[in-house]
Structures are given as C-alpha cells and as structure tokens.
C-alpha positions in Angstrom: -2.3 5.9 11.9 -1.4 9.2 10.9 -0.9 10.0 7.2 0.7 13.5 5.8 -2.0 15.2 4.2 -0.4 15.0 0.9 0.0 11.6 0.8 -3.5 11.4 2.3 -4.6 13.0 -1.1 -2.6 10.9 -3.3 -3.8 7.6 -2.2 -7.3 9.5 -2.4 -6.8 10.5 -6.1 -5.3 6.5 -7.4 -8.1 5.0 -5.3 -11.3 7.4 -6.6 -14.3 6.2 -8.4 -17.3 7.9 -9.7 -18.3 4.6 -10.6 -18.4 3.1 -7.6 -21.4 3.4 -5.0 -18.6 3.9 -2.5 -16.8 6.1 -4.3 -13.2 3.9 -4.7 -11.9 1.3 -6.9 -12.1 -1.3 -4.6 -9.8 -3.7 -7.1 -7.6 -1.0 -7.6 -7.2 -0.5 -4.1 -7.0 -4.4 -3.1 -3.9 -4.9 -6.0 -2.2 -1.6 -3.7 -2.5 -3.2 -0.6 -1.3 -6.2 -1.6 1.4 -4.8 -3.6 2.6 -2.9 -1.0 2.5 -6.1 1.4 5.0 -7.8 -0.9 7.5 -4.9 -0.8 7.2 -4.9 2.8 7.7 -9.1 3.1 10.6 -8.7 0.5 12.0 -6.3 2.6 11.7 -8.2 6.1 13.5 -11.3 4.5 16.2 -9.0 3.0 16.4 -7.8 6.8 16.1 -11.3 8.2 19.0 -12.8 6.2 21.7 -10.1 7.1 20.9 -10.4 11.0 21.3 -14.2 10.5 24.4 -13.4 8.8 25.9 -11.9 11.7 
C-alpha cells in the first residue's frame, strides 16, 4: 500500500504515544480504523442501492 508521505505523517502524528511501549495509541488507532470502516460500508450500500436502482 502506498501512502503520500504527508498523509503518512498525519496518521503518524493522531496515532503517537510517548506513553505507550510501542509508541501508538493503540485505542486511538483501533476507534480510526473502525471509523473509517463504517464510512467505507456506508458508502458501499449508498453504491449498492443506485446499481440496483438501475
């Protein structure tokens, strides 16, 4: 997967952690994941209901 280097460092900044031992919010990056999954699954019914409307 490639990702633009300043998205790359976006997602790296939101996800950070000095915190962590791995260095990442692992909540923070689990509830942005999953957020983005709904978008996604929103936008695939969206999708799927105007093919079937054809």
């Amino acid at each position: 997967m490639e990702v633009p280097q300043d998205a790359y460092e976006a997602i790296e900044n939101e996800i950070a952690s000095d915190a962590s031992p791995v260095g990442i919010d692992a909540k923070k990056t689990h509830i942005m994941i999953l957020h983005q999954l709904r978008e996604i699954d929103e936008r695939l019914k969206r999708i799927e209901e105007q093919l079937e409307a054809k």
